[in-house]
C-alpha positions in Angstrom: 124.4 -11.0 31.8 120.6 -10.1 31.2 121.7 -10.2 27.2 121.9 -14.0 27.2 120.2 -16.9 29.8 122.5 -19.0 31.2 121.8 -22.0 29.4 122.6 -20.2 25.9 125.8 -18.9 27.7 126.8 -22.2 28.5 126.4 -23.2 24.7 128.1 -20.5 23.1 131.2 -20.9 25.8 131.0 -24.7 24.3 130.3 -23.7 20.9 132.7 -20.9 20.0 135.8 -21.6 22.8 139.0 -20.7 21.9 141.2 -22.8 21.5 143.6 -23.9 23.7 147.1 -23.0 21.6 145.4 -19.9 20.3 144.6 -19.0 24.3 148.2 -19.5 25.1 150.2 -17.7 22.6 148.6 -14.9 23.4 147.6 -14.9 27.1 151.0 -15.9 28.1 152.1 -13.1 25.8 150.1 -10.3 27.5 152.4 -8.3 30.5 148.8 -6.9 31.4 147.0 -10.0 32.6 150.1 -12.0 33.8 149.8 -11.3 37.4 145.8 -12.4 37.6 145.0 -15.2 39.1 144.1 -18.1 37.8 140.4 -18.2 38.7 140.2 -14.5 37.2 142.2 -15.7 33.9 139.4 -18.4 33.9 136.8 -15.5 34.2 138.9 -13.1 31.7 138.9 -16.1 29.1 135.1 -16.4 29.6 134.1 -12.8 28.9 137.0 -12.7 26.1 134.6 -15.0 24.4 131.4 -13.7 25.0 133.1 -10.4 23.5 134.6 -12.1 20.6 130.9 -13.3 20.0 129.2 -10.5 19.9 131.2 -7.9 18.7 132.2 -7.4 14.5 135.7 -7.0 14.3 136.4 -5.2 10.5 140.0 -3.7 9.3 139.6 -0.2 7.8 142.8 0.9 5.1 143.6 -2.5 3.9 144.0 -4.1 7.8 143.6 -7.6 7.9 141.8 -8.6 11.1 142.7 -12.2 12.5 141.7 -14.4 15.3 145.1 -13.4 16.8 144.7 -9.7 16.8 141.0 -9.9 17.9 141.9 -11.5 21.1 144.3 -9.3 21.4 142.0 -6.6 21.8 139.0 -8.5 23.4 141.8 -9.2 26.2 142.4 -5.9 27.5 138.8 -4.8 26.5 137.3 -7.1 29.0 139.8 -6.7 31.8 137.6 -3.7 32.9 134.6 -5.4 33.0 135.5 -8.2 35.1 132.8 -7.5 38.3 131.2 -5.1 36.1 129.6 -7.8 33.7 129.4 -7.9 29.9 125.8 -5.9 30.0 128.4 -2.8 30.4 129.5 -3.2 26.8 125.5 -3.6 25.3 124.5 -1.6 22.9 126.6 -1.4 20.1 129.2 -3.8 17.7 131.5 -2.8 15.9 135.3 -2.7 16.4 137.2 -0.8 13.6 140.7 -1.7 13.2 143.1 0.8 10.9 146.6 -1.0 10.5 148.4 2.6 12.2 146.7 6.5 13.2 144.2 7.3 11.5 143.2 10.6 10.4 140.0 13.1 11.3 139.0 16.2 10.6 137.5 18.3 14.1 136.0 21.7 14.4 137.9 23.7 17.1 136.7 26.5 18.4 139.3 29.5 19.7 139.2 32.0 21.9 137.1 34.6 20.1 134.2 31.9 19.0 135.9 31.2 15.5 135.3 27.6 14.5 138.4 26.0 12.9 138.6 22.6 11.2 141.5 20.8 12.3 143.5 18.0 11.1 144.4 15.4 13.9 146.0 11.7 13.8 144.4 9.6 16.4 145.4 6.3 18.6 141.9 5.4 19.5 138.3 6.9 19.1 135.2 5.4 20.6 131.2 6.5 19.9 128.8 6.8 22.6 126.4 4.4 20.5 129.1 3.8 17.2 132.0 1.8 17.0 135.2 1.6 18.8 138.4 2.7 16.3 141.5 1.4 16.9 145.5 2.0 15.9 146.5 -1.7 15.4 150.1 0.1 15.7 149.1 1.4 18.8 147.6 -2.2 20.4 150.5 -3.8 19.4 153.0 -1.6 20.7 151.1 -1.7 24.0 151.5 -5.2 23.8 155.1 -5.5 22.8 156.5 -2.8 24.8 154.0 -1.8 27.5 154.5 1.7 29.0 153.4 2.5 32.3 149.6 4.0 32.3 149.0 3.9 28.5 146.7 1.1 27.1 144.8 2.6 23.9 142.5 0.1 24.1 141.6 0.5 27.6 141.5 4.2 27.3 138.8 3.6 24.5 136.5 1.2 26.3 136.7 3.5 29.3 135.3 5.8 27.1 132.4 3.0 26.1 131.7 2.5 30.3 131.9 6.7 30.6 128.7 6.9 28.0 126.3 4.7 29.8 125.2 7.5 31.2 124.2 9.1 28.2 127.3 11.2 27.5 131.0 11.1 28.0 131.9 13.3 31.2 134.3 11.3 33.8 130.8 10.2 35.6 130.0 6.6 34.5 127.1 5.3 36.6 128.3 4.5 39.9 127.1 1.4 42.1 124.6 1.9 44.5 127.3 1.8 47.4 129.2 4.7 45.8 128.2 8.2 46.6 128.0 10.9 43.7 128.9 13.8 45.5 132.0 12.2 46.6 133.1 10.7 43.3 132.7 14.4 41.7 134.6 16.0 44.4 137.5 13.4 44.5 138.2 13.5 40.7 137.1 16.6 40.3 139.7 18.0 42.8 142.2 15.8 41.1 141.8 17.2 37.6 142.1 20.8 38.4 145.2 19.9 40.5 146.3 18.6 37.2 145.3 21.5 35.3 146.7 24.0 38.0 150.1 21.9 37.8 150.7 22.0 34.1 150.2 26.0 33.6 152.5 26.8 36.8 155.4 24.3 35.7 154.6 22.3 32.5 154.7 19.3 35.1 152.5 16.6 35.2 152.0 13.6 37.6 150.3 11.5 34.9 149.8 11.8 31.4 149.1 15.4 30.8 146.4 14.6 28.0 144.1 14.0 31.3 143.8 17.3 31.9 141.9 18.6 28.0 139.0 17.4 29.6 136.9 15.5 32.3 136.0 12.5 30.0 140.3 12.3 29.4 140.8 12.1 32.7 138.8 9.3 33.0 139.8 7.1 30.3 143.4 8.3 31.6 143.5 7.1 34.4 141.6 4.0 33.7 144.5 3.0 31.6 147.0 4.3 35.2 144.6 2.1 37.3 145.3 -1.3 35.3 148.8 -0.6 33.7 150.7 1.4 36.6 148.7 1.2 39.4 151.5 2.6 42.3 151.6 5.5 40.2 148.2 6.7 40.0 147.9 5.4 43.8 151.0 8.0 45.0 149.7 11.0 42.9 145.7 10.8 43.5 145.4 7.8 46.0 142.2 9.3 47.1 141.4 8.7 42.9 142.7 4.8 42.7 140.2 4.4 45.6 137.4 5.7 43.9 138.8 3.7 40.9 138.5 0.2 42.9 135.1 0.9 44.5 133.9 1.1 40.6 135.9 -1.1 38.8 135.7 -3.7 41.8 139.0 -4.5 41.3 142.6 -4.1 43.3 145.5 -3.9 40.7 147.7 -2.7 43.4 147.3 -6.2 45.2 148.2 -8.8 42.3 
């Protein structure tokens, strides 16, 4: 963590914990961190309060934000992170909250050039160097009654890793050990597969909003990798390696 030495780490760990009945109401609570073990739970609880340190959490529409909800989110937004270190989340602050979807107007451009503005409702948004936007509807249903590969707030903070490299594009910046090529050909492959599969049959193996574009697919299946690993492993298993090598982490095996 080059933001903070350790020293100061240790202080703010001491200084802002959370407490112990808070911790449990909701850890216990969470179907997406209940097979970790205990020594990563230790780690998640760490990072969950480095997060809540440095990020402003603030309710947009008349939300109420609460130390409850906020670890709710900080939860599955660190999860990612784990062996990736809080440095990947430097940068920005901000966490908006809305209490449901929220509302945005888009320019879409159709097939003869004309620019349209369109009216969308959305789960989840996150800015390259801006703030992450949240459904609180949408958290809490993922909480409540998980669905196999969606997490909005992991699809939004895979968005947050996908920018370090100075735009959103599926191509976060790899480790050292990974290899570029490799990574663009595996996932690449695997989105036009997708692509190819929903104009022949209207089928898709995941959720078919990964195939509107590269950066989707990412966040996509990010949310596969840690909510329903076995299926993103069966349909792209040459993708949930890739996934482990830059995540660092083995959902499949808990």
């Amino acid at each position: 963590m080059r933001w903070l030495k350790r020293p100061y780490i240790a202080w703010l760990l001491r200084r802002h914990q959370i407490p112990d009945a808070l911790w449990r109401s909701i850890a216990d609570n969470l179907a997406l961190i209940e097979h970790l073990s205990a020594s990563d739970r230790a780690r998640l609880r760490k990072f969950a309060t480095l997060f809540l340190y440095q990020k402003r959490f603030s309710g947009a529409r008349g939300f109420e934000v609460s130390a409850e909800k906020n670890l709710i989110i900080a939860l599955q937004a660190v999860l990612p992170i784990l062996e990736l270190g809080m440095d990947a989340y430097l940068g920005w602050s901000e966490i908006i909250v809305y209490p449901g979807a929220f509302r945005v107007m888009r320019e879409q451009q159709d097939a003869s050039g004309v620019v349209h503005l369109q009216d969308q409702a959305l789960a989840g948004e996150s800015w390259s160097r801006g703030p992450v936007i949240l459904s609180w509807s949408e958290v809490e249903d993922d909480m409540l009654n998980p669905v196999s590969g969606r997490n909005v707030v992991i699809h939004e903070f895979a968005h947050k890793l996908d920018a370090l490299n100075g735009r959103t594009n599926g191509m976060p910046p790899l480790h050292p050990d990974m290899d570029v090529s490799e990574w663009s050909e595996i996932l690449g492959s695997a989105y036009s597969r997708l692509q190819q599969s929903i104009e022949a049959n209207g089928r898709a193996s995941i959720d078919a909003y990964a195939a509107t574009a590269p950066a989707e697919f990412f966040a996509v299946i990010s949310e596969y990798f840690f909510t329903a690993p076995q299926i993103l492993q069966d349909a792209y298993p040459r993708v949930y390696e890739q996934m482990s090598r830059y995540y660092r982490q083995q959902p499949l095996l808990r």
